[in-house]
N, C-alpha and C positions, 0 to 999 in steps of 0.2 A: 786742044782747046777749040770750041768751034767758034765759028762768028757770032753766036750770041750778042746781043748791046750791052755792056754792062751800065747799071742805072745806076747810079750813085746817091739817087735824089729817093729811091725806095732805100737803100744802104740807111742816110740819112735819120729818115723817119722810125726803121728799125732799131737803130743807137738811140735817140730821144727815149723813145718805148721802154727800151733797155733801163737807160740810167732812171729814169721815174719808178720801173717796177723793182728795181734793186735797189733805191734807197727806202723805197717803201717798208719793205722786208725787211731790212737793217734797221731802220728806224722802230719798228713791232720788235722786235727783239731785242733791241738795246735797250725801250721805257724809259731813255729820256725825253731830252729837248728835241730831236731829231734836227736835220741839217739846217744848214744857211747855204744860200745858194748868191754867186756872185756871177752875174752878164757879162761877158768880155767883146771886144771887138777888133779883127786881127788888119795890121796894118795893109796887107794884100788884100783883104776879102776874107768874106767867113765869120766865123767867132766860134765863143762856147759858152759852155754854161759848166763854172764850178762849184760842189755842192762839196761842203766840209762840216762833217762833227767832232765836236772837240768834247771831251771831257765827259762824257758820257755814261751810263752806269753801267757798262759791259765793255763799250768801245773808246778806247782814251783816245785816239784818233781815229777816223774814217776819210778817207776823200773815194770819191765817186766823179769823174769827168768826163764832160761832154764835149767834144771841139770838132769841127768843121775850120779848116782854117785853106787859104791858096799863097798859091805862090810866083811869083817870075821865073826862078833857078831851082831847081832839086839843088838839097844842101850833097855834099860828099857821104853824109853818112847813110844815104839812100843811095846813092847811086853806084856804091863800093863794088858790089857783084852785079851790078848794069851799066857798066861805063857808053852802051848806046843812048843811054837816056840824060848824061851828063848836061847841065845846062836848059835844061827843059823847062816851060812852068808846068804846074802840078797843083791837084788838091790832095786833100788828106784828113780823115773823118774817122773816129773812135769811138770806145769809150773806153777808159782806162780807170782801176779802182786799187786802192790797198790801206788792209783795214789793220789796224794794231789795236788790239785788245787789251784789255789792264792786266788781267789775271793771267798770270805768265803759265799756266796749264790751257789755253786754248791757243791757237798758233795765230802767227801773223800770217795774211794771206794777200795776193797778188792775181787781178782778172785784167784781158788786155782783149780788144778786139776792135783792128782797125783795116780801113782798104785805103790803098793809095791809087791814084790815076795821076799817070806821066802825059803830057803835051793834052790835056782834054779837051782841046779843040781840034782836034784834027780828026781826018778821017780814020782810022783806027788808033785809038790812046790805046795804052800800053797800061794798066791796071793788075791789081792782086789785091790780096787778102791777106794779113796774118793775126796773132792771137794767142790764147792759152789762158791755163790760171795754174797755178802752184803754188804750194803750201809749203812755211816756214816755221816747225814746230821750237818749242824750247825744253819743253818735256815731253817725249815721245808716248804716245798707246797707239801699238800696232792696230788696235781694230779703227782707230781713225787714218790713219796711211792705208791700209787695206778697202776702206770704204772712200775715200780719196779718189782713190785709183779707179776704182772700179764706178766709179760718176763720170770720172773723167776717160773709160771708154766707150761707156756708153755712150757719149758725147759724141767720139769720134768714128761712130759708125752713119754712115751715112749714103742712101741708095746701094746698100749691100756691099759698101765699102769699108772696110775698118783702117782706118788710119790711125788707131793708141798706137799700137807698138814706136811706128815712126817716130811719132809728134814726143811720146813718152822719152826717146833717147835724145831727140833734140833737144828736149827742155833738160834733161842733165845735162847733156852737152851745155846747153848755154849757160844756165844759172850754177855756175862754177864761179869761186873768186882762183883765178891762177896764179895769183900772190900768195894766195894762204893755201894752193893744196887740197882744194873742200869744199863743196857744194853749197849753196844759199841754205837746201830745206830737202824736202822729201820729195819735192818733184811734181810732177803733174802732168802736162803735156804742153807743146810751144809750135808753133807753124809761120814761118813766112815765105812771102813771094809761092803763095797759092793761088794757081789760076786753071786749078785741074777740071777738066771737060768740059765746063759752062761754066757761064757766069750764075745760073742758078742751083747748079749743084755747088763750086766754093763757097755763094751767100748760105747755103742752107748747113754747110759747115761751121759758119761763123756765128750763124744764127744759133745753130745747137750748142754749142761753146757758150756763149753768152746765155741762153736761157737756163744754163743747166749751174750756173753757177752756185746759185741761193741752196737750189737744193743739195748742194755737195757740201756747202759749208756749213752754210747753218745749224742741221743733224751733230754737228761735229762740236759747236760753240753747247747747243742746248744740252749734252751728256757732261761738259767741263764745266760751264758756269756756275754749279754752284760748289763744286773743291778750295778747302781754303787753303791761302798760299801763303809762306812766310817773306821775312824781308831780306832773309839768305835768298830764296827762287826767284823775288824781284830784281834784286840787285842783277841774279845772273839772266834772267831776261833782258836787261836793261844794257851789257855789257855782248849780248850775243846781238841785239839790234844793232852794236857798230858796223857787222858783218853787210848786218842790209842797207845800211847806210854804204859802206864799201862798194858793193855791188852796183849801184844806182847810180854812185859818181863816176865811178870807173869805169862798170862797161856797158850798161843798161842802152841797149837801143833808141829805147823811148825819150829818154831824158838827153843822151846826144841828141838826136833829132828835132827836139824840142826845141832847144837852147840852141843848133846852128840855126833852123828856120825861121827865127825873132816871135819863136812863142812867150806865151805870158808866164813869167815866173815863178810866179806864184801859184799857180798852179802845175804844173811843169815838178816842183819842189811840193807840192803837197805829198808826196810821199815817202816824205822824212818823218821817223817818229819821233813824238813831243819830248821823248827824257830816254838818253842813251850814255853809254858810257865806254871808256876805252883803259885799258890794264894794262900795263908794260908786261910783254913775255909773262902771262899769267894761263896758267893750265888746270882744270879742275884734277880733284885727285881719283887717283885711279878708284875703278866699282863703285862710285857713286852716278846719282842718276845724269849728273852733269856730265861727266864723263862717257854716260852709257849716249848722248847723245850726236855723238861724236865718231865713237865707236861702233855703233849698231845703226840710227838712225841715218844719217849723214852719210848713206852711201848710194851706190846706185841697183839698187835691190828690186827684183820683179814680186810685187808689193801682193800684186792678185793671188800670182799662185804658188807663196811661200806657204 
């Protein structure tokens, strides 16, 4: 890493940009009401801006978040693999999205992109980058895992760097539930404590991540949205979001960090979807497509060049 300055205050103005031009996009493609946005103000400093669609006629839920938020103490769940930074104050600045669609033939999907700076007043702070986005299908078609992928290495090419493959194993690696055995979804790619060569080569990593979202998923919603779906596929939609719910409380980085650094709740939890369900010991039966997602999809597959 060289001495570069890292700016946090460009970082900043970046994420704003962000969250405005992806609900934009969401909001054209949904035709509804589009968001409502709530101003928050964080008790150290800081704040955010969260922007929630509910009920929408493509997206039953959406949250889209903006936060800048500071600190006195790094909570434990940052400082876990930096115990030099234990105790520090710090800020910490994002945006973090996850959309849940009605039509249980388009996927639910997850975009994260945030930097942290440890002691930022001092002569050298201690700062990184992380991120990603990954997709949670319910009914799988490989030509959307396959076009998934292949956005999301594009993404991670950067100054004749490719970092997919990496970022791609992380993000299996982490969006596992190790309770159940089984991955969140199909994958994508996931990066933290990125501080590779500059501060303007990692921004321009996080930058490419975050722009490239819209156009990864989108393509994906506009081929499914018009399939009709019955109230067998719902129910099993509705009963595979316990999974994502699972995930979120249990080991989700974002939502620990959240909830120990006295973020705001409510948005923190806006990425819980609005109607979920939970089965005692319930298994679909076998060669059905419920089944086949489990089977086929729900693995860690190199998506590109199957």
């Amino acid at each position: 890493m060289t001495s570069e300055k890292a700016n946090i205050e460009t970082v900043i103005s970046f994420f704003h940009w962000l969250q405005d031009d992806i609900c934009a996009a969401l909001s054209t493609t949904d035709g509804g009401d589009g968001f409502r946005e709530d101003s928050w103000q964080h008790a150290n400093g800081g704040g955010g801006r969260s922007r929630v669609l509910e009920d929408g006629l493509l997206f039953e839920k959406a949250g889209v978040n903006f936060s800048h938020v500071k600190g006195n103490e790094l909570p434990a769940s940052a400082t876990a693999d930096r115990p030099q930074i234990a105790g520090k104050p710090f800020e910490a600045t994002g945006v973090s999205l996850v959309i849940h669609p009605r039509s249980p033939f388009i996927p639910t999907t997850h975009m994260n992109v945030r930097m942290f700076v440890a002691d930022p007043e001092s002569e050298a702070p201690i700062w990184w980058f992380g991120g990603g986005f990954d997709l949670t299908p319910y009914y799988g078609f490989v030509e959307d895992c396959k076009y998934w992928h292949q956005c999301a290495s594009a993404a991670c090419e950067i100054d004749g760097q490719q970092y997919y493959d990496q970022f791609k194993k992380w993000c299996d690696q982490y969006f596992f539930l190790k309770h159940r055995n089984e991955p969140r979804g199909i994958g994508g790619v996931f990066f933290d404590d990125f501080n590779s060569q500059s501060f303007s080569h990692a921004f321009a990593l996080v930058k490419s991540v975050g722009e490239s979202f819209t156009g990864a998923y989108l393509p994906i919603v506009e081929r499914r949205k018009s399939l009709q779906w019955t109230e067998h596929q719902r129910i099993f939609q509705c009963y595979r979001r316990g999974r994502y719910v699972e995930f979120n409380l249990v080991y989700d980085r974002g939502t620990i960090f959240g909830l120990q650094s006295g973020g705001r709740t409510e948005s923190i939890l806006m990425s819980m979807p609005p109607k979920v369900e939970w089965r005692y010991n319930w298994t679909p039966q076998p060669g059905t497509e419920e089944a086949r997602l489990t089977d086929y999809y729900l693995k860690a597959r190199d998506w590109i060049n199957e």
